[in-house]
mmCIF file of the N, C-alpha and C atoms, coordinates in Angstrom:
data_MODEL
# 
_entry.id   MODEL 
# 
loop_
_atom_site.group_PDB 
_atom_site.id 
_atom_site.type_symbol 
_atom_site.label_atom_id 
_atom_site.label_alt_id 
_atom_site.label_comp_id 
_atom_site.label_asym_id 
_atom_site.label_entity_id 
_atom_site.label_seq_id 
_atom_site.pdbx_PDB_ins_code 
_atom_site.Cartn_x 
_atom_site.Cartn_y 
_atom_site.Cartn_z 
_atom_site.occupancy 
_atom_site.B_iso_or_equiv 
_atom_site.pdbx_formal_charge 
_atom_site.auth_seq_id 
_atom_site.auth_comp_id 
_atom_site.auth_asym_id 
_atom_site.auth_atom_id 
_atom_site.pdbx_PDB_model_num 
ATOM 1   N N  . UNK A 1 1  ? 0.839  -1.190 0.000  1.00 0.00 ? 1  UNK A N  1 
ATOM 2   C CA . UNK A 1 1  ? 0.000  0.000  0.000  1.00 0.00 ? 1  UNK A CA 1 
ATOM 3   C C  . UNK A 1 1  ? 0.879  1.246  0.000  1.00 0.00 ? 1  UNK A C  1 
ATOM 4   N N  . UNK A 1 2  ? 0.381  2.075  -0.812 1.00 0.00 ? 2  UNK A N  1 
ATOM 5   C CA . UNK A 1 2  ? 1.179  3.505  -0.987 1.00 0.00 ? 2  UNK A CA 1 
ATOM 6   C C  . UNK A 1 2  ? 0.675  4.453  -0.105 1.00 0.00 ? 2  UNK A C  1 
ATOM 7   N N  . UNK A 1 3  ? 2.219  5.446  0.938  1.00 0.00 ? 3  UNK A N  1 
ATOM 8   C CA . UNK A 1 3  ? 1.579  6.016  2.205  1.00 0.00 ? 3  UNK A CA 1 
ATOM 9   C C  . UNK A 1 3  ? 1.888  7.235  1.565  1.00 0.00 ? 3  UNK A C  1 
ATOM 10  N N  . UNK A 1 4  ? 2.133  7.815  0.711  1.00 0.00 ? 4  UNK A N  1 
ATOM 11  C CA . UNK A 1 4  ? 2.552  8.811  0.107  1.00 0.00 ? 4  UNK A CA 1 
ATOM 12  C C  . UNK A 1 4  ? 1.141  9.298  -0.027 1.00 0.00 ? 4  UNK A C  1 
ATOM 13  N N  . UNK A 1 5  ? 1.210  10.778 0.708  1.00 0.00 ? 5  UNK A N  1 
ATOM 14  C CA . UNK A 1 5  ? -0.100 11.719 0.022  1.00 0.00 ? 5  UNK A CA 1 
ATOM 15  C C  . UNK A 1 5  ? -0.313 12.210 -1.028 1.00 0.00 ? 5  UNK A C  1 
ATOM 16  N N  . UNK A 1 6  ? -1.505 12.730 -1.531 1.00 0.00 ? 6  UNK A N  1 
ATOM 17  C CA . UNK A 1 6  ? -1.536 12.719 -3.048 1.00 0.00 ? 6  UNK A CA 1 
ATOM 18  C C  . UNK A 1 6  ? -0.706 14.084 -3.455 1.00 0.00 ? 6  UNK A C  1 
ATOM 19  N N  . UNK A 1 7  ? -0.621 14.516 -4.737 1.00 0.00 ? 7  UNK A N  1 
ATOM 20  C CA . UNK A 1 7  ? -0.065 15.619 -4.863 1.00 0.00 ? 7  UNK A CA 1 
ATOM 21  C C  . UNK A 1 7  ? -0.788 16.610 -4.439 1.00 0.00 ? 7  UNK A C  1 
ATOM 22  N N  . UNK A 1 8  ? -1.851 16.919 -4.483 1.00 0.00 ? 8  UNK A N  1 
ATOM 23  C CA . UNK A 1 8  ? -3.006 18.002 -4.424 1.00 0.00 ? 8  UNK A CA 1 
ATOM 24  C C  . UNK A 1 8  ? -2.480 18.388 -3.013 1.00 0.00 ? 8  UNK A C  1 
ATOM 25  N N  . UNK A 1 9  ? -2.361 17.062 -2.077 1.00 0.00 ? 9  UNK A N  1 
ATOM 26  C CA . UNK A 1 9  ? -2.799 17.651 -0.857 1.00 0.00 ? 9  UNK A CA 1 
ATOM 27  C C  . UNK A 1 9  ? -0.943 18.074 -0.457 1.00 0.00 ? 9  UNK A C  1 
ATOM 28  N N  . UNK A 1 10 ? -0.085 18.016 -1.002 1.00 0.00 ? 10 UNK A N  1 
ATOM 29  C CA . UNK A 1 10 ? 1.049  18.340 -0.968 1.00 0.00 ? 10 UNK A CA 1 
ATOM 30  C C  . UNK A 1 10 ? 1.605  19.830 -1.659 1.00 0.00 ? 10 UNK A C  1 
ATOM 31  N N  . UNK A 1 11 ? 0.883  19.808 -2.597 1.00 0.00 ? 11 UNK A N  1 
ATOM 32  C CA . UNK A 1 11 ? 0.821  21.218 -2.829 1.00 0.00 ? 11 UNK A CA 1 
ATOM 33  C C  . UNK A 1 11 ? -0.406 22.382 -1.898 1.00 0.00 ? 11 UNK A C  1 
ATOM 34  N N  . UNK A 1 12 ? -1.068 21.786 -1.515 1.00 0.00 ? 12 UNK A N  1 
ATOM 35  C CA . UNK A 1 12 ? -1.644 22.546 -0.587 1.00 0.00 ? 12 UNK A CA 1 
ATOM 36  C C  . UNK A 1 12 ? -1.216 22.831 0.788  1.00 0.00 ? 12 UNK A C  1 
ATOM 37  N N  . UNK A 1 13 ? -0.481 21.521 1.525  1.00 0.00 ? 13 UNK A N  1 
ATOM 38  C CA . UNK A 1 13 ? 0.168  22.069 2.787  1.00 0.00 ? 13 UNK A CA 1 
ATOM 39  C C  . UNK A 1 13 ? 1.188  22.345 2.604  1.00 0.00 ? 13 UNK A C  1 
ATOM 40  N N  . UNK A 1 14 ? 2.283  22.238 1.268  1.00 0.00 ? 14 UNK A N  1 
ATOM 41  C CA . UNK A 1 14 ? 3.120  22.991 1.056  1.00 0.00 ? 14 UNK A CA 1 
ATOM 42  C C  . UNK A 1 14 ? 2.711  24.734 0.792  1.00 0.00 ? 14 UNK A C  1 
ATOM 43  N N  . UNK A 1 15 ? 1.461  25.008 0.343  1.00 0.00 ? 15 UNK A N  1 
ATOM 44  C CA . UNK A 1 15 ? 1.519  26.509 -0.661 1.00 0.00 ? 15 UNK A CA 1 
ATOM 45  C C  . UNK A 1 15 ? 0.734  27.148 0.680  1.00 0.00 ? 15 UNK A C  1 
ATOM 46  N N  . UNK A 1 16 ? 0.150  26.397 1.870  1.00 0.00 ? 16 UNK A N  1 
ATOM 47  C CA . UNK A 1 16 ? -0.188 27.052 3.630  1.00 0.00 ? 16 UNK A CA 1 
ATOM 48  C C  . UNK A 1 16 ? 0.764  27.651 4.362  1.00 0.00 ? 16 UNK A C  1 
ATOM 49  N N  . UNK A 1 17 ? 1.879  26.525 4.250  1.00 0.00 ? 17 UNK A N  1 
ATOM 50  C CA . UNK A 1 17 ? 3.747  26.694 5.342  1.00 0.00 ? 17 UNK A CA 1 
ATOM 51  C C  . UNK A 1 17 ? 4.146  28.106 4.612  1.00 0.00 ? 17 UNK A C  1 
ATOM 52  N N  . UNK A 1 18 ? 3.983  28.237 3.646  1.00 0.00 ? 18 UNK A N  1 
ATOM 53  C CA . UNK A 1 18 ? 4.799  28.904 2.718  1.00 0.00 ? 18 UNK A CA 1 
ATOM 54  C C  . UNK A 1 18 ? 4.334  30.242 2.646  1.00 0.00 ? 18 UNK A C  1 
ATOM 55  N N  . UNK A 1 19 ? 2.923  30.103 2.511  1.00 0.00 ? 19 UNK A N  1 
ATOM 56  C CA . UNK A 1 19 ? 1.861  31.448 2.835  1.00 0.00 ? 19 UNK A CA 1 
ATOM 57  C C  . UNK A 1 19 ? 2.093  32.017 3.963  1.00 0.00 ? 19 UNK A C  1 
ATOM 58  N N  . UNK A 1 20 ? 2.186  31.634 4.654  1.00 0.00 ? 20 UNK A N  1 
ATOM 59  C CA . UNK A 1 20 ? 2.184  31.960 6.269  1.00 0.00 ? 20 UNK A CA 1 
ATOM 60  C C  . UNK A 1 20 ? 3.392  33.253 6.562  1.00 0.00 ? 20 UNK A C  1 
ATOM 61  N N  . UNK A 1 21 ? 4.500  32.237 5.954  1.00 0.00 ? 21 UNK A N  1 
ATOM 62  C CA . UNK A 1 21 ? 6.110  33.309 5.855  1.00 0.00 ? 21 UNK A CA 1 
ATOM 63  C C  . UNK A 1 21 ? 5.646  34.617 5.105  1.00 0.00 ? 21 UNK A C  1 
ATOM 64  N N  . UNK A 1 22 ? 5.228  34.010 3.626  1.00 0.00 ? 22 UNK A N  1 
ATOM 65  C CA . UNK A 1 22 ? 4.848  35.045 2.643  1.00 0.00 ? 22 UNK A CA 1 
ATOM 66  C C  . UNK A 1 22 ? 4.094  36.217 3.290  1.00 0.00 ? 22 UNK A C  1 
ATOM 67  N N  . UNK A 1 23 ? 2.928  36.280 4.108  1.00 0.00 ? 23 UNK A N  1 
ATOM 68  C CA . UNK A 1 23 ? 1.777  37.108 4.517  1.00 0.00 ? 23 UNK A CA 1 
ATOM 69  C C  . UNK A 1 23 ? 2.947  37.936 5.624  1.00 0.00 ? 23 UNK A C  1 
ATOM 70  N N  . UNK A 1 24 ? 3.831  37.377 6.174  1.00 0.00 ? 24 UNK A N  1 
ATOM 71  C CA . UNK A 1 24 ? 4.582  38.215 7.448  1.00 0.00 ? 24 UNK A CA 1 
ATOM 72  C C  . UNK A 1 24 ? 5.507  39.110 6.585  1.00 0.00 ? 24 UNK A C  1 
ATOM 73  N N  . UNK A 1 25 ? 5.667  38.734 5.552  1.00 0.00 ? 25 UNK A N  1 
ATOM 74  C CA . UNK A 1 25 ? 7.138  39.198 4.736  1.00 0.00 ? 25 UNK A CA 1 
ATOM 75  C C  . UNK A 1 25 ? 6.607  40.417 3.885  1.00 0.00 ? 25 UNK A C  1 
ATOM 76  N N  . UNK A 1 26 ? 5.600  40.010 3.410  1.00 0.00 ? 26 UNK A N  1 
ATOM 77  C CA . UNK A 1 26 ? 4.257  41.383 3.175  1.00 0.00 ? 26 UNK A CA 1 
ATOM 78  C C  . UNK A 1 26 ? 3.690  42.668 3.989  1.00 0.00 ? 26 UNK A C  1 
ATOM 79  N N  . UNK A 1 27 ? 3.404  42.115 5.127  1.00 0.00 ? 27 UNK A N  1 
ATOM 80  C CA . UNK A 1 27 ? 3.318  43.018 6.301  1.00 0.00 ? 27 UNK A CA 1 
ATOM 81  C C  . UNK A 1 27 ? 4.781  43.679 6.807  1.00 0.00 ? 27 UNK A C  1 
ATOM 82  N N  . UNK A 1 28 ? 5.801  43.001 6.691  1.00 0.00 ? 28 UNK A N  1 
ATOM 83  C CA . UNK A 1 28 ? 7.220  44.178 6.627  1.00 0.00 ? 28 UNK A CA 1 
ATOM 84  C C  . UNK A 1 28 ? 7.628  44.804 5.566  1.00 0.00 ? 28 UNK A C  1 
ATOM 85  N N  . UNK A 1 29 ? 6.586  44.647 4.336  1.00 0.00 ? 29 UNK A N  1 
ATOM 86  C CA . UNK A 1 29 ? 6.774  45.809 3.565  1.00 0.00 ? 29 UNK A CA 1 
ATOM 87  C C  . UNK A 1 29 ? 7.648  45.514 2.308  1.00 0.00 ? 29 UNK A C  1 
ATOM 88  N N  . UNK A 1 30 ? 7.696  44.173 1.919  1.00 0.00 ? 30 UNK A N  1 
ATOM 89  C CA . UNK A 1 30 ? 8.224  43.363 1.069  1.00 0.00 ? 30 UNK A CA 1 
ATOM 90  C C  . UNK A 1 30 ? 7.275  43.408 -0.153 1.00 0.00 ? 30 UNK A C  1 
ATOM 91  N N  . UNK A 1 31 ? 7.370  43.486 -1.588 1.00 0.00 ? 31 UNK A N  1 
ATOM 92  C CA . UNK A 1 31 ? 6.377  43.635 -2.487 1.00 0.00 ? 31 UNK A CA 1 
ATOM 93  C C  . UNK A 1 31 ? 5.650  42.146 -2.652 1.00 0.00 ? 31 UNK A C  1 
ATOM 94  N N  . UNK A 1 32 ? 5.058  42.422 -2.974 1.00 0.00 ? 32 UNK A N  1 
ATOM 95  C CA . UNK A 1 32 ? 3.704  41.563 -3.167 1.00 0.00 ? 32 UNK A CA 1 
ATOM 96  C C  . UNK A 1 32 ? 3.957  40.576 -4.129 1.00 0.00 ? 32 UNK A C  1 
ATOM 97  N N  . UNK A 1 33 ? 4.920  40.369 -5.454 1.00 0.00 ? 33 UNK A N  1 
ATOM 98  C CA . UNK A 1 33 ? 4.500  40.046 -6.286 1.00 0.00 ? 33 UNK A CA 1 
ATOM 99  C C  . UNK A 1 33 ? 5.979  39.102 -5.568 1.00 0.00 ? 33 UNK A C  1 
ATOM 100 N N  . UNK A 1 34 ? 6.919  39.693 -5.291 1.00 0.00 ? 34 UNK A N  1 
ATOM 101 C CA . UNK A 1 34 ? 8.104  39.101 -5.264 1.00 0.00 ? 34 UNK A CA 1 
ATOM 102 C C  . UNK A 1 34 ? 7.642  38.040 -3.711 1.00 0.00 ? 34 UNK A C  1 
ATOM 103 N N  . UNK A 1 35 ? 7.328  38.424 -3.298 1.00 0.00 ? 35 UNK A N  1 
ATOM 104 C CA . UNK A 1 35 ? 6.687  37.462 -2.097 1.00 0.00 ? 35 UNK A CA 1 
ATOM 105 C C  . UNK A 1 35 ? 5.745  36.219 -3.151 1.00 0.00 ? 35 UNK A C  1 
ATOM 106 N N  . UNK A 1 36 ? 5.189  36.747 -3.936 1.00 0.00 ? 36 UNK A N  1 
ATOM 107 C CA . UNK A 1 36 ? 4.305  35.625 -4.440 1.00 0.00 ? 36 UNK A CA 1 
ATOM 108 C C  . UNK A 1 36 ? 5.382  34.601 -5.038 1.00 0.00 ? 36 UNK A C  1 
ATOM 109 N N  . UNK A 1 37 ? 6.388  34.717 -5.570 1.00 0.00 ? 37 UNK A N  1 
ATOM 110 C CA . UNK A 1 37 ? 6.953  34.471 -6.581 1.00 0.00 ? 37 UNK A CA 1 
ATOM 111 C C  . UNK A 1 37 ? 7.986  33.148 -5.658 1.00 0.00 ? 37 UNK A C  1 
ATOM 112 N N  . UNK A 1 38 ? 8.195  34.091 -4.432 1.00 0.00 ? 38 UNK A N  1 
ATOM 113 C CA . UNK A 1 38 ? 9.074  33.245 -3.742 1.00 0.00 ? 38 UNK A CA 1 
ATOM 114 C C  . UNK A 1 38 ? 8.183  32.050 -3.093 1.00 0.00 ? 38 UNK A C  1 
ATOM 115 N N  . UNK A 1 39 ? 6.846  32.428 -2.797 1.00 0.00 ? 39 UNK A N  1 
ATOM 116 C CA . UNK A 1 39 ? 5.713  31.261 -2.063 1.00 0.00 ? 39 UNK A CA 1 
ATOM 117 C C  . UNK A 1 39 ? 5.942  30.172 -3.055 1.00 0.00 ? 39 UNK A C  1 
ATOM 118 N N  . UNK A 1 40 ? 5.463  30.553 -4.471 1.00 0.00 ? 40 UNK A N  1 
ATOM 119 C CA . UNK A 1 40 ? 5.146  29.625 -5.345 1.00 0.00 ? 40 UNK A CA 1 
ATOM 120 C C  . UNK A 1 40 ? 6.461  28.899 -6.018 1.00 0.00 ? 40 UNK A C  1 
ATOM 121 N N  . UNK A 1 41 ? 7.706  29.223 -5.702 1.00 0.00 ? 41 UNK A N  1 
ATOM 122 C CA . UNK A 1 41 ? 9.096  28.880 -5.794 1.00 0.00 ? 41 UNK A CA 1 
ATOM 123 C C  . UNK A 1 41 ? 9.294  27.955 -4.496 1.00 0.00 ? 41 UNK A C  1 
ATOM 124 N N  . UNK A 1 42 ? 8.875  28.039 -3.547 1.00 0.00 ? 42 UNK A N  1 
ATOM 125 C CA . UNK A 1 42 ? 9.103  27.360 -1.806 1.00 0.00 ? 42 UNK A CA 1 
ATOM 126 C C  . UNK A 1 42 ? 7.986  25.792 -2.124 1.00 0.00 ? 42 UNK A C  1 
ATOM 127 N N  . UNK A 1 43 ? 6.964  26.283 -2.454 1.00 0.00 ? 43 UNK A N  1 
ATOM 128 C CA . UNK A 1 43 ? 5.923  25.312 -2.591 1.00 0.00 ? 43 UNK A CA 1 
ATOM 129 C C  . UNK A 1 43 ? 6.605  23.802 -3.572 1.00 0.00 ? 43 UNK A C  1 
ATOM 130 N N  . UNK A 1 44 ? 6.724  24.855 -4.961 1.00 0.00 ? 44 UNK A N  1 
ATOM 131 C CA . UNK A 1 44 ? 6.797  23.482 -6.128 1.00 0.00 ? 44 UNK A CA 1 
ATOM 132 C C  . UNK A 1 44 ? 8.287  22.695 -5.191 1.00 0.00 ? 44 UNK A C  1 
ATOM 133 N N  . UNK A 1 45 ? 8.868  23.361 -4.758 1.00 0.00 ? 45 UNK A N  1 
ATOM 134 C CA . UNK A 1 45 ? 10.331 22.918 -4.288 1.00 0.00 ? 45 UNK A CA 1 
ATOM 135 C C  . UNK A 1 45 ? 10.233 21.836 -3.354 1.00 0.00 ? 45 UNK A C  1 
ATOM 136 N N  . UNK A 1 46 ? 9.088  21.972 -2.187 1.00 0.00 ? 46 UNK A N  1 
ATOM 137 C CA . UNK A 1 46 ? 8.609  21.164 -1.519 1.00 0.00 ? 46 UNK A CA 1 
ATOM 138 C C  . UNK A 1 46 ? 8.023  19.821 -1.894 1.00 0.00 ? 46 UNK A C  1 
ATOM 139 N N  . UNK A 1 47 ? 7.395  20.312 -2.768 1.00 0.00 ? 47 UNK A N  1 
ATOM 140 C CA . UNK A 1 47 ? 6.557  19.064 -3.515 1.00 0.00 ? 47 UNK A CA 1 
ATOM 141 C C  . UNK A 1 47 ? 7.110  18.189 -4.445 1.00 0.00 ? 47 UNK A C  1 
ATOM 142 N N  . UNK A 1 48 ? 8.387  18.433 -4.468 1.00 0.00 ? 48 UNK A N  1 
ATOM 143 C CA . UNK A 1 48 ? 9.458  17.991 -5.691 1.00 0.00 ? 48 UNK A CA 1 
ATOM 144 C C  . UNK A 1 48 ? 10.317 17.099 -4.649 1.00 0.00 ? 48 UNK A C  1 
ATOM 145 N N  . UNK A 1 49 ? 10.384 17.920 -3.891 1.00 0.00 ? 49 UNK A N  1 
ATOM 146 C CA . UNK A 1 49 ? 11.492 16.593 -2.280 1.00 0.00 ? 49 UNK A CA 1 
ATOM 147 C C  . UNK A 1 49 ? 10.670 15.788 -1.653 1.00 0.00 ? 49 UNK A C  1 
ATOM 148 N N  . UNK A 1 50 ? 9.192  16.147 -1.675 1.00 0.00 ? 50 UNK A N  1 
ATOM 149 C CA . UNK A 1 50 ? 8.415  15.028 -1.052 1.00 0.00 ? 50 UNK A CA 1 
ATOM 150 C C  . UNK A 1 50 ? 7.742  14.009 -2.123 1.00 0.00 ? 50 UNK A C  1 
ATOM 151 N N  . UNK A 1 51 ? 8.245  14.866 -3.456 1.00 0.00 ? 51 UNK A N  1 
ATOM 152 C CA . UNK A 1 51 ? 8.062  13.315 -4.561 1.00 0.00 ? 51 UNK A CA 1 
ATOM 153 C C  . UNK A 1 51 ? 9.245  12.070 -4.495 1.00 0.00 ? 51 UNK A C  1 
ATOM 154 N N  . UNK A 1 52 ? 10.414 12.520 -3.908 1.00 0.00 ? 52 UNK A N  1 
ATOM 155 C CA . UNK A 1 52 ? 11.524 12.115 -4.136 1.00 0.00 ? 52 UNK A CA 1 
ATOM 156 C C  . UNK A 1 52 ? 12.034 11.321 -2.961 1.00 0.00 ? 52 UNK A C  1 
ATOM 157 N N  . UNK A 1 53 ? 11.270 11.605 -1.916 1.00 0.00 ? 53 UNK A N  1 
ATOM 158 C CA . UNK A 1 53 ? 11.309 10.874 -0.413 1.00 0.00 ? 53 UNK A CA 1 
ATOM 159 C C  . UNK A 1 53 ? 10.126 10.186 -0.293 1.00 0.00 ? 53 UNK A C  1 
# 
């Protein structure tokens, strides 16, 4: 049996962890887009090491 979660739900508690930093890094006045850029750079990155483990 495969214990590996699906991708969906790996990109979702990856793109939450990631949000979280992002939303604080926003509120110190960090631009918006470059915060997005880095969430969605943190996320796929995550989901790429937990394909691989």
């Amino acid at each position: 049996m495969n214990q590996r979660p699906a991708l969906a739900t790996q990109l979702i508690v990856a793109g939450l962890g990631a949000g979280v930093i992002t939303s604080y890094a926003v509120a110190q006045g960090q631009n918006p887009l470059t915060a997005l850029s880095i969430t969605l750079f943190s996320a796929l990155a995550a989901v790429m090491v937990g394909q691989v483990l």
